[in-house]
C-alpha positions as CSV (number, residue, x, y, z in Angstrom):
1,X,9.0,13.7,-11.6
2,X,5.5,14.4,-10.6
3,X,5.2,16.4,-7.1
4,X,5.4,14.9,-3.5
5,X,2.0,15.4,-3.1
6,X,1.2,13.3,-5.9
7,X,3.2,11.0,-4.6
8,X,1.4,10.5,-1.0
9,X,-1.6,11.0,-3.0
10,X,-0.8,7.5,-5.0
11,X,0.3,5.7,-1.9
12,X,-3.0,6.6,-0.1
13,X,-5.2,5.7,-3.3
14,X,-3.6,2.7,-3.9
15,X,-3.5,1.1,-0.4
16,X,-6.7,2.2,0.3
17,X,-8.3,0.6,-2.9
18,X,-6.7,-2.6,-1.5
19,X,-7.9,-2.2,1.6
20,X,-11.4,-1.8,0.2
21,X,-10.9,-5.0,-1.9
22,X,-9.5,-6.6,0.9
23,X,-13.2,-5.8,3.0
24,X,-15.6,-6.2,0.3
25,X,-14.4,-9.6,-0.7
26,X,-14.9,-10.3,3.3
27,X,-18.4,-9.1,3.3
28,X,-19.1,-11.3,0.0
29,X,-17.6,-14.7,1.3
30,X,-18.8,-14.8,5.2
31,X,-18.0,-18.5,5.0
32,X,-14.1,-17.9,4.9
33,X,-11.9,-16.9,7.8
34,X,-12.1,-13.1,8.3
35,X,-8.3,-13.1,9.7
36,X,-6.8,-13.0,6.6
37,X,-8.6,-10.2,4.9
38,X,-7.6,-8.5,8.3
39,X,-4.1,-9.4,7.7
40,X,-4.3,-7.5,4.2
41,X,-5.5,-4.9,5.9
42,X,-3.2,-4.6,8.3
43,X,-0.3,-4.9,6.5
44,X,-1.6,-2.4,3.9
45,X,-1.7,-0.2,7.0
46,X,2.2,-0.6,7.9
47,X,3.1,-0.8,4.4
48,X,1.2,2.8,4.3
49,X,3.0,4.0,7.4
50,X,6.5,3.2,5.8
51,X,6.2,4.4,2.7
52,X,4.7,7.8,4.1
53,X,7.7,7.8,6.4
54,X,10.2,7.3,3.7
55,X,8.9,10.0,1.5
56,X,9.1,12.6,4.8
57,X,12.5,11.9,5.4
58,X,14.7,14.9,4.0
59,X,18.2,13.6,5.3
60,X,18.6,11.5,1.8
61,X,21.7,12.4,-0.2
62,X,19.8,12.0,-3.2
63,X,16.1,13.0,-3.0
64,X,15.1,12.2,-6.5
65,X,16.3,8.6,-6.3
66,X,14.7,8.1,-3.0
67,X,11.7,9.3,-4.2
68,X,11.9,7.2,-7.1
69,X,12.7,4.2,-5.3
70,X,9.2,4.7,-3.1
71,X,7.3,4.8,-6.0
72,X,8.9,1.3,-6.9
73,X,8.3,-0.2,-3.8
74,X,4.9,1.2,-4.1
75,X,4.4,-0.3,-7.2
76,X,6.0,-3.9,-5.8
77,X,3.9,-4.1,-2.5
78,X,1.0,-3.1,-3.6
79,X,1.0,-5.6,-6.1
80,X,2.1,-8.6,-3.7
81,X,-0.9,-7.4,-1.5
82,X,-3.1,-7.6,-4.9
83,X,-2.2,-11.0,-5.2
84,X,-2.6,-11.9,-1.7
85,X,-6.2,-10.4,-2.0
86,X,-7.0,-12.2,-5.1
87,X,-6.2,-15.9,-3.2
88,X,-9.3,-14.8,-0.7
């Protein structure tokens, strides 16, 4: 399993690229409602506070598997909040 650094580094790359999708295709289309690029945004910033949250947290009986199953939900969130950026 790669290293919980890695890990927090992934979480922060890949919400933040979102986010950055999430504001460019804002700034390209100023016809469209800006409210729901800022809802992508937003929600990539809670989804970011969770997931950070969950990785901290050292009372898990199993750390491996928790650490697993963040990387999962990672992987599952990030791509609903891909698809909600791609309907912009």
């Amino acid at each position: 399993m790669a290293s919980i650094k890695d890990l927090k580094q992934d979480i922060n790359f890949v919400l933040g690229d979102i986010i950055e999708a999430a504001l460019i295709t804002q700034a390209t289309n100023p016809d469209q409602d800006p409210k729901a690029a800022d809802a992508v945004v937003d929600d990539c910033i809670s989804t970011f506070d969770q997931l950070i949250a969950r990785v901290n947290d050292r009372k898990v009986e199993n750390r491996r598997a928790h650490l697993k199953s963040v990387r999962q939900d990672l992987e599952s969130q990030g791509k609903a909040l891909i698809d909600r950026v791609n309907k912009l």
